[in-house]
N, C-alpha and C positions, 0 to 999 in steps of 0.2 A: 928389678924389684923382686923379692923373693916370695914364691908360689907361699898362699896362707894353708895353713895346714887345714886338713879336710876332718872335722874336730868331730863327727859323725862317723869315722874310721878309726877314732882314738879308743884303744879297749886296754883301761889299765884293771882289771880283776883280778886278782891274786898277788897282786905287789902286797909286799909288806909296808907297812907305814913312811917307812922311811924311805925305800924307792917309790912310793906313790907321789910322797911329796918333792923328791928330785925328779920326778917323771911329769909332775904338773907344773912345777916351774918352768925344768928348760920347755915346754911350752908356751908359757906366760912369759920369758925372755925372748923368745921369736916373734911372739903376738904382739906384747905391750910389753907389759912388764909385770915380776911377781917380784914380794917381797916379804921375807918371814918378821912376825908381828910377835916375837918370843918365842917361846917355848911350844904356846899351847893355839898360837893363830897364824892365816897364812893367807895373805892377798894376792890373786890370780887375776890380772888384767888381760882380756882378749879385743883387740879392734878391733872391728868390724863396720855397721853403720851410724849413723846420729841419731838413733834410740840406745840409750844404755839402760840396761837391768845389772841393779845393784842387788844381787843375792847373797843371802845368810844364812850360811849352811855348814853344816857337822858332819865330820868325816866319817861316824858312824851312819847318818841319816843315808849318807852316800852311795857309803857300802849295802845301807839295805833298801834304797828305793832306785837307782841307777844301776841298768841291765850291765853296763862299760863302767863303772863306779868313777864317773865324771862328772861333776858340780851339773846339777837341774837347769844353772844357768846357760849351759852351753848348747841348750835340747835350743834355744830362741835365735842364738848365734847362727844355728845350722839349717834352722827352717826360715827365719824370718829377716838374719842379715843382721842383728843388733849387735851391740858391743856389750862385754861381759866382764863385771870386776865382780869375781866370786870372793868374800870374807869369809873363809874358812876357820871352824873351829875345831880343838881336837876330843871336845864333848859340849853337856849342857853346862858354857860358860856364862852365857846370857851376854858375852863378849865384852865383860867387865874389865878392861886392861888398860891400865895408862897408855902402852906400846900402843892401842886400837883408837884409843882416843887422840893420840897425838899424829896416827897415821891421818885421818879423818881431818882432822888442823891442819893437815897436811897439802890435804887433794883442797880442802876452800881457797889455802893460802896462795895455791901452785895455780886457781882458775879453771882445774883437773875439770870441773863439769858446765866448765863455760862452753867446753868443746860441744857439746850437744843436745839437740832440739828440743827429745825426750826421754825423761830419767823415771824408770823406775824403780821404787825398791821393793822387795819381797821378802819374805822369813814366814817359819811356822812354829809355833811354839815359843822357847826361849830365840830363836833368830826369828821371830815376828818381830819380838819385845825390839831386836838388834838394829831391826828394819825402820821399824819408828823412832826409838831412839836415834841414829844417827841420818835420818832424812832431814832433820835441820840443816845440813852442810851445804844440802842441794834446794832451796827454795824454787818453788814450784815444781816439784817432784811430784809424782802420783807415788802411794805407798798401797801395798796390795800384805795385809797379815792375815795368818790363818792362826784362830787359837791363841793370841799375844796374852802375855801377860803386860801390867801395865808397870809395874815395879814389885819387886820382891821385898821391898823397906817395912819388915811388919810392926811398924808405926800405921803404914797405910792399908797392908794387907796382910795382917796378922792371922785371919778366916782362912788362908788359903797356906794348907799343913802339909804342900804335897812338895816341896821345896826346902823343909826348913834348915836339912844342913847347908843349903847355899846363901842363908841371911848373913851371913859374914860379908859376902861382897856387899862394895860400897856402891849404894846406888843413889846416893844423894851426889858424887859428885858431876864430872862436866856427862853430859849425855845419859842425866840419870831418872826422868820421870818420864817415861817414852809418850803418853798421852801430849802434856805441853810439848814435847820436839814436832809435835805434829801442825804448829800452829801456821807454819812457815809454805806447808803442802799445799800444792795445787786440790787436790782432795787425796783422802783417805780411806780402805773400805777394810774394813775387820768383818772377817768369817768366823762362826762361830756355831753350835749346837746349843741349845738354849735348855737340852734338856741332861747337859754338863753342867751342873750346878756351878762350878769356880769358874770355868773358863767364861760362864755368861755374867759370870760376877764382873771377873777382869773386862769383859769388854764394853759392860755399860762407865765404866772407869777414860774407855776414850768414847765420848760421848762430846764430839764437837760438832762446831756449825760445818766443817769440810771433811767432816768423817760418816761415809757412810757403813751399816751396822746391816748384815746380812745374815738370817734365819738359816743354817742349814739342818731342820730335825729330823733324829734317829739315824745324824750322821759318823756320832760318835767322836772319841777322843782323838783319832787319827785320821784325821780331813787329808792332811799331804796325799798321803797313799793312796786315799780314796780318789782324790780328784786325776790325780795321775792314773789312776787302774781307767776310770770316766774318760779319760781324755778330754780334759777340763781345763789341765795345768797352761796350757798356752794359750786357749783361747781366754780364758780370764786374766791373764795378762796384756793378751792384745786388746783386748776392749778397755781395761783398764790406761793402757795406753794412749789408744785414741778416743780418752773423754767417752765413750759410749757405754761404759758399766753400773745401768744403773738397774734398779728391781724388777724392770718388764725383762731385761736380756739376760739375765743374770736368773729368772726364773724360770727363760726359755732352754737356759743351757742345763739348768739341774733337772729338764725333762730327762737327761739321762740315766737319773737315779732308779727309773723306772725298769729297768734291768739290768741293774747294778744287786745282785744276789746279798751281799752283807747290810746293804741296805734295808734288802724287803726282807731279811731275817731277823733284825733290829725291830722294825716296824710290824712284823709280825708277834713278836715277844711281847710290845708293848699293848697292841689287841690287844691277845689273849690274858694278858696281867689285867688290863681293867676288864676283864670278866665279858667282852663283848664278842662271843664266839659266831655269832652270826655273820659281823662283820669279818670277822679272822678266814670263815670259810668263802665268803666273796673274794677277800683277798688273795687265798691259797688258786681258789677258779683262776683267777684274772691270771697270774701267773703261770698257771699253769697249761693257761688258751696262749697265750706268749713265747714263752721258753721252755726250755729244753732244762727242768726243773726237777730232779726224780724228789728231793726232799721236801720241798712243795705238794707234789702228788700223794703222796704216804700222805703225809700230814693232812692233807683233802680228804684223803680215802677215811682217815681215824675220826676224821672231826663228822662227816657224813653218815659212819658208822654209830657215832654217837648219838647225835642226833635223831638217826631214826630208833633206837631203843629208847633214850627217852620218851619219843611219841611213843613207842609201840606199850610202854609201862605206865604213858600216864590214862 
């Protein structure tokens, strides 16, 4: 039997496109199998254990959140034993492709996820949307989005202007209103910022009975990055795995946000916008009794400064 490849040593960084994509193949050829899906998508199968994660991911996202610029999915492969069918795209396609849709017809028709126990699928942003959208294939799948949109059809979501040269895809046809593919999941949990006006838009949009809908404020428009800088990304897939993801655990793990700096800079900004400086200065203390903060401490020292000239004048 041939030794599995040690997918934690694999460091494709500076490949050009196109050896990146022959460099993740013939791995996907040893592992499983890979299979180019056009032009613009690229299926990477890795065996491993009977948990598969079905990841939706862009090859720009790759290059900018992977230290090895190797699919997110493989960080589970190498720590946890799971198996890995990466759906790569080669931007934000929302994975609108007859070639994707028929690859997908494909893996139901083939029994592809009869092979195991537990499936899950993941995506952030337009691959959240990719993630819901095609978890119909796999019933009872646990589906984990960050940020989804729920369709781009602006019949339904005309409000949301941040997309609009990409209304031209078709998203009425097969795998096209990602909220109803969800009907079929084991459960669902959409992450979100609530004080993103569109994306809290989109996510009250999958508002089902097996979808759970997770607060995360002043976390901003880029949750992936975020969660991954936390050290978040895996464990909120393995809970979501094993059935344990629900609002007690899930708000014990974003204890972490607590020295997560763009965090409390965010949360900072918004003190100080609603005008509540006294709070702001508790804030900058707390932080600054904590970590190893210097722009926290200025900002203490200014706000303390201030503070006492105003006593000293009134």
């Amino acid at each position: 039997m041939q030794d599995q490849t040690d997918l934690s040593a694999v460091d494709l960084t500076g490949l050009q496109r196109g050896q990146w994509i022959k460099a993740i193949s013939d791995i996907g050829e040893a592992e499983g199998f890979s299979e180019p899906l056009g032009k613009r998508h690229q299926a990477v199968f890795v065996e491993r254990g009977d948990t598969l994660l079905v990841s939706f991911e862009s090859l720009p996202g790759i290059e900018a959140l992977s230290e090895t610029a190797t699919p997110l999915g493989w960080e589970l492969a190498n720590t946890k034993g799971w198996s890995s069918l990466a759906v790569i795209s080669a931007g934000d396609t929302w994975f609108r492709d007859a070639l994707v849709y028929d690859f997908f017809d494909q893996l139901l028709d083939d029994g592809f996820f009869d092979d195991f126990e537990t499936i899950v699928f993941y995506g952030a942003g337009p691959c959240g949307y990719a993630a819901g959208a095609y978890s119909v294939t796999a019933p009872g799948a646990r589906v984990v989005m960050l940020q989804p949109q729920a369709t781009l059809d602006p019949r339904i979501t005309d409000w949301d202007d941040r997309f609009a040269d990409m209304r031209r895809l078709n998203f009425t046809a097969r795998y096209g209103y990602a909220p109803d593919m969800l009907d079929a999941a084991q459960q669902g949990y959409v992450l979100f910022d609530p004080r993103e006006r569109l994306d809290a838009m989109h996510s009250a949009l999958f508002e089902r009975r097996n979808v759970t809908r997770f607060r995360v404020p002043f976390m901003g428009s880029a949750l992936q990055g975020d969660l991954l800088d936390l050290g978040l990304f895996v464990p909120i897939l393995e809970a979501a795995a094993e059935d344990r993801l629900d609002a007690l655990s899930f708000a014990r793990m974003l204890r972490k946000r607590r020295d997560h700096t763009p965090y409390l800079r965010k949360l900072l900004a918004r003190v100080e916008g609603d005008g509540r400086q006294a709070l702001a200065e508790a804030l900058c203390a707390n932080v600054t009794a904590r970590l190893d903060a210097p722009r926290f401490a200025r900002h203490l020292q200014a706000l303390r400064a201030g503070h006492a000239k105003a006593k000293a004048e009134a």
